[in-house]
C-alpha positions as CSV (number, residue, x, y, z in Angstrom):
1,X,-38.0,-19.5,-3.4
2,X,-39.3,-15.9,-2.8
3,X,-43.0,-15.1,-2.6
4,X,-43.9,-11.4,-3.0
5,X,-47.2,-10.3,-1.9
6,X,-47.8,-6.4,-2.6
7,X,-51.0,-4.5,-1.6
8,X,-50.7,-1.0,-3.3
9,X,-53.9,0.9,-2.4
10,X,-57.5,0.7,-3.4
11,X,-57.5,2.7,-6.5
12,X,-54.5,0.9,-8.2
13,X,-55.2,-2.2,-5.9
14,X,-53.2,-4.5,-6.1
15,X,-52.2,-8.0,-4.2
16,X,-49.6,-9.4,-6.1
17,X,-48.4,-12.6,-4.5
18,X,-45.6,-14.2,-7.1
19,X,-43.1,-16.9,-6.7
20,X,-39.4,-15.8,-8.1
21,X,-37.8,-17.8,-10.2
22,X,-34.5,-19.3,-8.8
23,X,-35.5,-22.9,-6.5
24,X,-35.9,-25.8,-9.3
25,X,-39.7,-25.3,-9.6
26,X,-40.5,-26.3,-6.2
27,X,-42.3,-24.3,-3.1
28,X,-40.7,-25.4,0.7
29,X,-41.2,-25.4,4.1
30,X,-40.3,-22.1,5.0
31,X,-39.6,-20.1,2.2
32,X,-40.5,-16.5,2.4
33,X,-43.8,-15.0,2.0
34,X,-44.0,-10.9,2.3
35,X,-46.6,-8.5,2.1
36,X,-45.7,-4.7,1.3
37,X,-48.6,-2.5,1.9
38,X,-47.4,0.0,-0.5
39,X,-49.9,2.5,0.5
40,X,-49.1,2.3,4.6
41,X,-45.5,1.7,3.9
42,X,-45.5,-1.3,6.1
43,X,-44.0,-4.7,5.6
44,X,-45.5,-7.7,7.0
45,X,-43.0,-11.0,6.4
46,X,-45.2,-14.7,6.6
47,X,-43.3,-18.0,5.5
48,X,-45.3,-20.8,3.6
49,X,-45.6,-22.2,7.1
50,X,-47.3,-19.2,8.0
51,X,-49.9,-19.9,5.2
52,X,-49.8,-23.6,6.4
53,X,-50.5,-22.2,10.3
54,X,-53.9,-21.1,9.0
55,X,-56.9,-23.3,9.1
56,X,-56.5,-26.2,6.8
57,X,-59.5,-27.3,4.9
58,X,-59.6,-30.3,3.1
59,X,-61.4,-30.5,0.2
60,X,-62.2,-33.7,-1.5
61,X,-62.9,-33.5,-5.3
62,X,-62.9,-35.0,-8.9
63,X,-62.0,-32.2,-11.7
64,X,-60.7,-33.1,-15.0
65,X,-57.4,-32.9,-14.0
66,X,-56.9,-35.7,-12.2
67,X,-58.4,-39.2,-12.1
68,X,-60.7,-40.0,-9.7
69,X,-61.3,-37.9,-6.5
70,X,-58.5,-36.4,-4.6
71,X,-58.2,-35.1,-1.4
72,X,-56.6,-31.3,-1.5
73,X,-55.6,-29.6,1.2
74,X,-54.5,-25.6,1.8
75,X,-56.4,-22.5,3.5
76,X,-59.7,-21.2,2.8
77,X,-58.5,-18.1,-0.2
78,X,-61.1,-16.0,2.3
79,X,-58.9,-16.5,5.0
80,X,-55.8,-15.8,3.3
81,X,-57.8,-12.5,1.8
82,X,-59.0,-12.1,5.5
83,X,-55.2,-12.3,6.8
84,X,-54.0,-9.9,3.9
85,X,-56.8,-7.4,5.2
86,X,-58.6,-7.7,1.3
87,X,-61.9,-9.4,2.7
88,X,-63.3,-6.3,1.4
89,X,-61.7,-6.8,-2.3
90,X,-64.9,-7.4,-5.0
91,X,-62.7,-9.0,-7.6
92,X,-59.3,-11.0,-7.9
93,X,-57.0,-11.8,-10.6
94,X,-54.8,-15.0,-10.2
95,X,-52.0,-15.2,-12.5
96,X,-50.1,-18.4,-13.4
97,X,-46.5,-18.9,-14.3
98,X,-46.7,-18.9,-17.9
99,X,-48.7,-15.9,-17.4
100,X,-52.4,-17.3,-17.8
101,X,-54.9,-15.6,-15.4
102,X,-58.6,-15.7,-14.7
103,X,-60.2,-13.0,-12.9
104,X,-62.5,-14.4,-10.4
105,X,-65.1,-12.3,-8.3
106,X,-64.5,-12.8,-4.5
107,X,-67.9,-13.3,-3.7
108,X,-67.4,-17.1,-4.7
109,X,-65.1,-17.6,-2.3
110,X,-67.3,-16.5,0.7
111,X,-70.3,-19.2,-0.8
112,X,-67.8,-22.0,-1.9
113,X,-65.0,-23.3,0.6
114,X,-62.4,-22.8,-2.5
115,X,-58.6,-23.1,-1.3
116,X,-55.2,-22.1,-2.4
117,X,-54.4,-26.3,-2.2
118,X,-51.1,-27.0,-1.4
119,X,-51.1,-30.4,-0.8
120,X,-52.9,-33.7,-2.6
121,X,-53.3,-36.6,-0.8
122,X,-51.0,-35.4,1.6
123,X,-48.7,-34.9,-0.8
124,X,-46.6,-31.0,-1.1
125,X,-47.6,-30.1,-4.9
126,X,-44.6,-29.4,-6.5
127,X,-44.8,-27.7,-9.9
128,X,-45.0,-30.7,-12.1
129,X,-47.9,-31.6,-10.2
130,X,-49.4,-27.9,-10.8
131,X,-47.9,-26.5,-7.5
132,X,-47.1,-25.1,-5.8
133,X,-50.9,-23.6,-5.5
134,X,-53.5,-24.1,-6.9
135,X,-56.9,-22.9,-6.6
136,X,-59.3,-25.6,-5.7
137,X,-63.1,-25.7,-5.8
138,X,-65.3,-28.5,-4.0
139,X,-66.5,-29.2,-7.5
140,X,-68.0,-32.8,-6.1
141,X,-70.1,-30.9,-3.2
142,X,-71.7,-28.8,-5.7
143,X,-73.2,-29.9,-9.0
144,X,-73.3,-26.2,-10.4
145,X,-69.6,-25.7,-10.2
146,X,-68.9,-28.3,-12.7
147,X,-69.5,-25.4,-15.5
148,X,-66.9,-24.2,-18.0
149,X,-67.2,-20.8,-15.6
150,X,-65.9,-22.5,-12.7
151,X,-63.4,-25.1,-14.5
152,X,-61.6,-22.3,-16.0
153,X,-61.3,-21.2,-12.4
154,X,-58.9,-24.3,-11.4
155,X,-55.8,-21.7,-12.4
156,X,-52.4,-23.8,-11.2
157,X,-48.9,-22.8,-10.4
158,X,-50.5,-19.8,-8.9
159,X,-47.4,-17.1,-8.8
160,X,-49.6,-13.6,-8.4
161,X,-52.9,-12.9,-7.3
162,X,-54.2,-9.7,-7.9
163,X,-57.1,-7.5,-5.7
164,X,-58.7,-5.6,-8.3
């Protein structure tokens, strides 16, 4: 499976990360992962193991999604942002694969330790189990984030994220 991650500029700014279609519906080890910095016209190439080399943080949660608490696991979305070179990004737009989105400002990821989770209870997420990313909140550490704001938030299958 192909990811695509596109930067192109900071007037049209754009990250565009997106999972092609071809793999039954599952992320693996090692499938490609490529940014193109339209605007520099330079290519950087990372693997889903690359994204799984960065700091893992675990982040143990109830949401309505799931029964009970769960442990999810994945890097820190400012430390992917960081990696990208879009720390300095205000706003973000993930985009699901049936083309749901949420635009979220970035500013909640530097005060919340929200990740792109990969895992659950050590466990790849796949896309039946709303895989292969999905954005995570430590709703449990933090009464205010169990809001309708931040629920919306939990966007899965994660296929595009846009800087905006």
């Amino acid at each position: 499976m192909l990811t695509k991650i596109t930067h192109v500029g900071a007037l049209a700014g754009a990250l565009l990360v997106s999972l092609a279609a071809g793999l039954p519906g599952e992320a693996r080890a090692g499938a490609d992962l490529e940014l193109v910095a339209v605007d520099r016209r330079t290519t950087l190439d990372l693997s889903l193991e690359a994204l799984e080399a960065l700091p893992q943080t675990t982040v143990v949660t109830e949401n309505e999604f799931a029964n009970g608490k769960v442990a999810y696991s994945g890097p820190l979305v400012r430390d992917v942002l960081a990696k990208l070179g879009l720390d300095h990004v205000r706003q973000v737009r993930m985009v699901a694969a049936n083309d749901y989105f949420v635009d979220i400002p970035t500013e909640d990821f530097i005060r919340y330790d929200a990740i792109l989770a990969m895992q659950a209870d050590g466990v790849r997420l796949s896309r039946r189990d709303k895989g292969p990313l999905w954005l995570m909140y430590p709703i449990s550490d933090h009464v205010e984030l169990n809001d309708p704001v931040y629920l919306r938030r939990l966007i899965w299958q994660v296929v595009r994220i846009e800087a905006l």
